[in-house]
C-alpha positions as CSV (number, residue, x, y, z in Angstrom):
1,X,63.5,-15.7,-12.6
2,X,65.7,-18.8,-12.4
3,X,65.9,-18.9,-8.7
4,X,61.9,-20.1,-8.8
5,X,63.1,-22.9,-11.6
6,X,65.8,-24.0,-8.8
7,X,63.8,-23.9,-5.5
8,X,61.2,-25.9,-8.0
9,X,63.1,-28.6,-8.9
10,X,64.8,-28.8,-5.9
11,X,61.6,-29.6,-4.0
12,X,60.1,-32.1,-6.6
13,X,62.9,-33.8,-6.4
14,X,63.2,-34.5,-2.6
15,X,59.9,-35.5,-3.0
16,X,60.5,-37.8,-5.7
17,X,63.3,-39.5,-3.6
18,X,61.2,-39.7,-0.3
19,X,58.3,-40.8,-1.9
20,X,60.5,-43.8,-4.4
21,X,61.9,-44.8,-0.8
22,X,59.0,-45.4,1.0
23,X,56.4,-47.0,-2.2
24,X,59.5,-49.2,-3.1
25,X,60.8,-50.9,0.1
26,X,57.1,-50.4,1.8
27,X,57.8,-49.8,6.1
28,X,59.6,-53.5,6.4
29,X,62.3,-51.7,4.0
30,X,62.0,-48.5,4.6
31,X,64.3,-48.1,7.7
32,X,67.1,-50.6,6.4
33,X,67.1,-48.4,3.2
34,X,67.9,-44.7,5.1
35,X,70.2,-47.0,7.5
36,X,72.6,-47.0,4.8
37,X,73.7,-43.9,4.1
38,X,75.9,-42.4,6.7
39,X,76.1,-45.3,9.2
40,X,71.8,-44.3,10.3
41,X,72.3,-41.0,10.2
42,X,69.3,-40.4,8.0
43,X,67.3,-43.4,10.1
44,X,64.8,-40.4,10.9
45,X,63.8,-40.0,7.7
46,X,61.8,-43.3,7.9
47,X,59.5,-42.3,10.4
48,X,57.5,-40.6,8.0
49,X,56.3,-44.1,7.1
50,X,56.5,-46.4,10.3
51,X,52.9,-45.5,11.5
52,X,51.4,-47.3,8.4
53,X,51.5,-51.1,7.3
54,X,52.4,-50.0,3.9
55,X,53.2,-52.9,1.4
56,X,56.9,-53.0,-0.4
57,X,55.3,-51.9,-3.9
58,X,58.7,-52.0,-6.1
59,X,58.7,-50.9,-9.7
60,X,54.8,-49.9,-9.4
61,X,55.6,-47.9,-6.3
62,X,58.4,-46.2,-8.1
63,X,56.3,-44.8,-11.1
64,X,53.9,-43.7,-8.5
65,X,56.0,-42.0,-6.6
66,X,57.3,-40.1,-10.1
67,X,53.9,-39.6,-11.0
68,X,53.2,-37.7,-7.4
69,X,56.3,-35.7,-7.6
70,X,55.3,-34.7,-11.1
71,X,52.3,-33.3,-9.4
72,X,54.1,-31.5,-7.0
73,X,55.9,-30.1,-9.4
74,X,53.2,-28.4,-11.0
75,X,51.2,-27.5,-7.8
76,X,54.6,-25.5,-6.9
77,X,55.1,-23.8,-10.1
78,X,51.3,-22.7,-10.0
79,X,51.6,-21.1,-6.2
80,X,54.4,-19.3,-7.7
81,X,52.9,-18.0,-10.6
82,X,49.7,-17.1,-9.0
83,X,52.0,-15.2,-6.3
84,X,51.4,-11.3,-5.7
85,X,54.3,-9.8,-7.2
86,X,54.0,-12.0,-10.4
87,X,50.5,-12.3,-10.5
88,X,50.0,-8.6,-10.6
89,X,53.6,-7.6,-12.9
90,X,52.0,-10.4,-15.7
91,X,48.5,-10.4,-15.2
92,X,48.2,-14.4,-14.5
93,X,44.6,-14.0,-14.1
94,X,43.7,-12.2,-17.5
95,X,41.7,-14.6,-19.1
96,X,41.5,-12.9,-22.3
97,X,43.3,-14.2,-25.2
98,X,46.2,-12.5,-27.4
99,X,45.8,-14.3,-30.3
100,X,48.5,-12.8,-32.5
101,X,50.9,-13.8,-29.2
102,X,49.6,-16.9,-28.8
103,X,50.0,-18.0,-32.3
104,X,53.3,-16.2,-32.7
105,X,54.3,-18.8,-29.5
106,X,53.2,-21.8,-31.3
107,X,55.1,-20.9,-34.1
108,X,58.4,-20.4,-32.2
109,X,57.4,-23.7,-29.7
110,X,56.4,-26.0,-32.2
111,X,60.0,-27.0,-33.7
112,X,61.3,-27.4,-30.1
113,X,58.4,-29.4,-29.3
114,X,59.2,-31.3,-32.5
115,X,63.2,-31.8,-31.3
116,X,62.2,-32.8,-27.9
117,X,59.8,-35.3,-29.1
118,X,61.9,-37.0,-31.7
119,X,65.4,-37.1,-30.3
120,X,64.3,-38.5,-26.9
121,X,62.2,-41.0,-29.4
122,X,65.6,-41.0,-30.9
123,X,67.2,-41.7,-27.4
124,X,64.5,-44.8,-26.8
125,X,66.2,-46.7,-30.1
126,X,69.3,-46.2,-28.9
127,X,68.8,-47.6,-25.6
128,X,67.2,-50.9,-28.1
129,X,69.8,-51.3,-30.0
130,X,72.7,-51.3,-26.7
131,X,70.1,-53.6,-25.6
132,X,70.8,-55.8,-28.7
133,X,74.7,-55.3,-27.6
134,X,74.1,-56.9,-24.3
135,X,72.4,-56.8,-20.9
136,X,75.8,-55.4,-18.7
137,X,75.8,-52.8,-21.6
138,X,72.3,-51.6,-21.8
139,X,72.6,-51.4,-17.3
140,X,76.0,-49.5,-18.5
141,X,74.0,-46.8,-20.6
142,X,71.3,-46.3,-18.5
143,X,73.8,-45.7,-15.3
144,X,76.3,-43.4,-17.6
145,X,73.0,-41.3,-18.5
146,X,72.0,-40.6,-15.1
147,X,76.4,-39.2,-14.9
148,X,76.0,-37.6,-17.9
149,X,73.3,-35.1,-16.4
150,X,75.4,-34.0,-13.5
151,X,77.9,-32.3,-16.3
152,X,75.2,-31.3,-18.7
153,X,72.8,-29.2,-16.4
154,X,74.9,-26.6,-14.8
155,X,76.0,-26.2,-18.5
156,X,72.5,-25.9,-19.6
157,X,71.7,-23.6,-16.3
158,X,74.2,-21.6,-17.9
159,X,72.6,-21.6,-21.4
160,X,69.3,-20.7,-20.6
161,X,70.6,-17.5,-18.1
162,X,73.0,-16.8,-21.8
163,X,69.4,-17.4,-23.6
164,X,67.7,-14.8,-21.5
165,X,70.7,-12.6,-22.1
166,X,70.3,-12.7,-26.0
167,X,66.7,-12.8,-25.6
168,X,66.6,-9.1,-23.7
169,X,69.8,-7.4,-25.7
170,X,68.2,-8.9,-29.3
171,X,64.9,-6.9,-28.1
172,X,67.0,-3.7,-26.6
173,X,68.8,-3.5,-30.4
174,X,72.4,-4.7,-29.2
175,X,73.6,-7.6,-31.4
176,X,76.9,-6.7,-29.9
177,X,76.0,-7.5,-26.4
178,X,73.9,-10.3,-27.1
179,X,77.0,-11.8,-28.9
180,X,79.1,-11.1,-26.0
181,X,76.7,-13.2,-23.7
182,X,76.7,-16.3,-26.1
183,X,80.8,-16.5,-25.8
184,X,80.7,-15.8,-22.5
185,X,78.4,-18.4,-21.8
186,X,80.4,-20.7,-23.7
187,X,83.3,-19.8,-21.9
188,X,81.5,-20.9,-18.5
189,X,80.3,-24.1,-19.9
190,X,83.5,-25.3,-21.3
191,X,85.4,-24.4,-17.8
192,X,82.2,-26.6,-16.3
193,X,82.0,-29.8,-18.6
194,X,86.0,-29.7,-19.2
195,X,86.2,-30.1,-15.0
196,X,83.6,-33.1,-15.5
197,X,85.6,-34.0,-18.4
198,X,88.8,-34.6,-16.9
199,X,87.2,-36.4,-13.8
200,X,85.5,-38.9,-16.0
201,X,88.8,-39.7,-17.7
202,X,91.0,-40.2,-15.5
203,X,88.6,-41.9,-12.3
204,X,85.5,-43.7,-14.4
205,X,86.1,-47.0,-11.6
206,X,85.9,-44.5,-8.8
207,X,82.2,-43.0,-10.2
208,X,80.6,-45.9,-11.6
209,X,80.5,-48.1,-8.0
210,X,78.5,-45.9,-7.1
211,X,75.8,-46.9,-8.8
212,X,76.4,-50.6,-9.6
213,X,78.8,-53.5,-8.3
214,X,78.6,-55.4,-11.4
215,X,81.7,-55.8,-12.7
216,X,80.7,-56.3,-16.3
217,X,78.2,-53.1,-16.1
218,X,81.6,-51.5,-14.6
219,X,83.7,-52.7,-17.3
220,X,81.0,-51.6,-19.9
221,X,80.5,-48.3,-18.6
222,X,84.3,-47.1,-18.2
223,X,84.3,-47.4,-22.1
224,X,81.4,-45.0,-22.5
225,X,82.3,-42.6,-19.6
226,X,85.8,-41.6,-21.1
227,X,84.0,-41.7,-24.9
228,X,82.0,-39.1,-22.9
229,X,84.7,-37.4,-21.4
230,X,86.1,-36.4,-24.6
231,X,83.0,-35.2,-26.1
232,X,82.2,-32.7,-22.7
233,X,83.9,-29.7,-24.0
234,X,82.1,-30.1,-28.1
235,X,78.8,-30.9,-25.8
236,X,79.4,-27.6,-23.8
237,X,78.9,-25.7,-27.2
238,X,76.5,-27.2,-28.5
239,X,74.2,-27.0,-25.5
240,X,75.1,-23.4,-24.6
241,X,75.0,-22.5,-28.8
242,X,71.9,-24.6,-29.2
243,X,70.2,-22.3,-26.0
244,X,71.5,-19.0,-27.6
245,X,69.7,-19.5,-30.8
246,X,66.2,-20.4,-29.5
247,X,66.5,-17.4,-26.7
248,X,67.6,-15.1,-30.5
249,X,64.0,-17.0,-31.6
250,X,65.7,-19.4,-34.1
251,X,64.1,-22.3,-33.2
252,X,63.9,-23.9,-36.3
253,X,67.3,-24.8,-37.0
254,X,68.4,-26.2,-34.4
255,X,65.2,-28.9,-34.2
256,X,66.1,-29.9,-37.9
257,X,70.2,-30.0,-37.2
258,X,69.3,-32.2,-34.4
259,X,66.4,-34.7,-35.4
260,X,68.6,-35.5,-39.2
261,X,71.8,-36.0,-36.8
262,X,69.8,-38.4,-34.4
263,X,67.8,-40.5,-37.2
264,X,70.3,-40.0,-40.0
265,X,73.4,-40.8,-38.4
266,X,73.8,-41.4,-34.7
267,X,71.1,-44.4,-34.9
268,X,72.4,-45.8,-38.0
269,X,75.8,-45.3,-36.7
270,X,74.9,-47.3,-33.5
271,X,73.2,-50.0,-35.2
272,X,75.9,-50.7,-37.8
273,X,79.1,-50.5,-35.5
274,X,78.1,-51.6,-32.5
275,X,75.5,-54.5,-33.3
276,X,76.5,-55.4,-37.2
277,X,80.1,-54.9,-37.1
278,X,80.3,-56.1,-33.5
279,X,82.1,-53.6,-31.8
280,X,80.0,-53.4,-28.8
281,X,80.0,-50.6,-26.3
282,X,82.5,-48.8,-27.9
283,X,80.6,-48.7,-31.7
284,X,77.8,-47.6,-29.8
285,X,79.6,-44.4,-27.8
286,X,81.7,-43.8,-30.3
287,X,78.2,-42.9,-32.6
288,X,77.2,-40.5,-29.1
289,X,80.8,-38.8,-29.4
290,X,80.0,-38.4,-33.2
291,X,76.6,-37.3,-33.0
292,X,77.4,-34.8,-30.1
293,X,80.7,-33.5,-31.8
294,X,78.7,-32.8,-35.4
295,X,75.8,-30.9,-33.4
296,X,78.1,-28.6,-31.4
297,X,80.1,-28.1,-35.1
298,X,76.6,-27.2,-37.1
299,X,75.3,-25.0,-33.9
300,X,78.7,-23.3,-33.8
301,X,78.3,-22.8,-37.5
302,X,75.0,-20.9,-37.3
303,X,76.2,-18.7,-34.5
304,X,79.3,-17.7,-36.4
305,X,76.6,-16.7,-39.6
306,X,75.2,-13.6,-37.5
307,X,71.9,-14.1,-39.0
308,X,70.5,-14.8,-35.5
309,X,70.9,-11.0,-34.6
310,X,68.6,-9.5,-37.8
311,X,65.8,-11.8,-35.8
312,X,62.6,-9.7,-35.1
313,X,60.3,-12.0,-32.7
């Protein structure tokens, strides 16, 4: 049921923006902020806050505003699964335990929990150490990030649908089909990232004013956009391939793969080339294009194994 993770996230994050809007700017700022996007088209959208003398909160306002949207987004997801058709299918108000379930669950969640946890700790460091590099490149990073996910999630929409593919053709005893969906769902992420790719490459100066008109955070973040350009189509396979394995219930390797690549060589990589040896921005994405090139190559390795199919979850 994908089309509930959509409508979901596509509600909580409206709210997010509405709600960063008005607790940032406060109602002095709020109608000069929506006056700027299509000439005052959007001016209406202010009026939400005119009636009240709210105060311009700035960063505070914009962690609250998070915060509520984060709660939102779990009010949403529980009318949903407390909704007729699923609450009556699944039995969402069974409050008796399966123990062997639950315990097989924390077995197969635990390592992802694990790789979450660690390589977005991993992530922090590196956002340090460009900090170390300079200012222009640490504004650079955080801006090529906030790119990077417009390229990465429809490729990881794709994964997860390829995921529940494997998932459901493991269970009905056809590796063959299961193995189908994974290089099919390769196949649609490289034709995704690749078109992301090649727009990166060629036009970085016409994405990153967007989002800053710094010239030195430009400058900075042209080097790491086409570094990131070149690594879409090994990141397409190692997101779809890393996806497959967990929906095949190999959750295991891919958490180790990715926590020793993070800590044993993309943060030591960053930290030498970019800080000690002083090449800047371009030590420092050329460490990403390594780290994101060796995960897709060890993923790719493990699906080309077959071990995944013998798998019994």
């Amino acid at each position: 049921k994908t089309r509930i993770h959509m409508n979901v996230t596509i509600a909580a994050n409206l709210v997010n923006v509405y709600l960063n809007a008005g607790f940032i700017y406060g109602r002095s700022g709020i109608i000069e902020f929506f006056d700027i996007f299509v000439d005052g088209a959007f001016r209406w959208a202010s009026l939400g806050w005119a009636w009240l003398p709210f105060p311009a909160w700035g960063v505070k306002g914009a962690a609250t505003a998070t915060m509520l949207a984060s709660v939102w987004l779990m009010l949403h997801y529980t009318i949903y699964l407390f909704a007729p058709e699923i609450r009556k299918r699944f039995r969402t108000l069974f409050l008796r335990f399966d123990l062997t379930m639950l315990k097989r669950q924390m077995w197969l969640a635990a390592p992802q929990a694990a790789q979450e946890f660690l390589a977005m700790g991993g992530f922090v460091i590196f956002f340090k150490i460009v900090g170390k590099i300079g200012t222009a490149e640490l504004a650079s990073t955080e801006v090529i990030f906030s790119i990077m996910s417009a390229s990465f999630m429809p490729a990881a929409g794709v994964g997860q649908a390829g995921a529940t593919l494997v998932g459901k053709f493991l269970g009905e005893q056809r590796p063959d089909k299961a193995e189908t969906s994974i290089f099919e769902s390769i196949r649609w992420s490289l034709m995704i990232m690749d078109t992301m790719g090649i727009v990166f490459l060629l036009v970085p100066h016409w994405i990153l004013p967007i989002f800053t008109n710094d010239p030195a955070v430009i400058a900075a973040g042209i080097i790491g956009l086409r570094v990131l350009a070149l690594a879409q189509f090994a990141d397409a396979v190692g997101i779809t391939a890393w996806f497959s394995l967990t929906g095949a219930g190999n959750t295991i390797y891919p958490a180790v793969v990715e926590i020793i690549v993070v800590w044993g060589v993309f943060l030591p990589m960053s930290y030498i080339t970019g800080v000690l040896f002083g090449w800047g921005s371009w030590g420092a994405w050329l460490s990403f294009g390594v780290y994101i090139f060796l995960f897709a190559g060890l993923m790719t390795r493990k699906i080309l194994q077959n071990d995944w199919k013998t798998i019994i979850v």
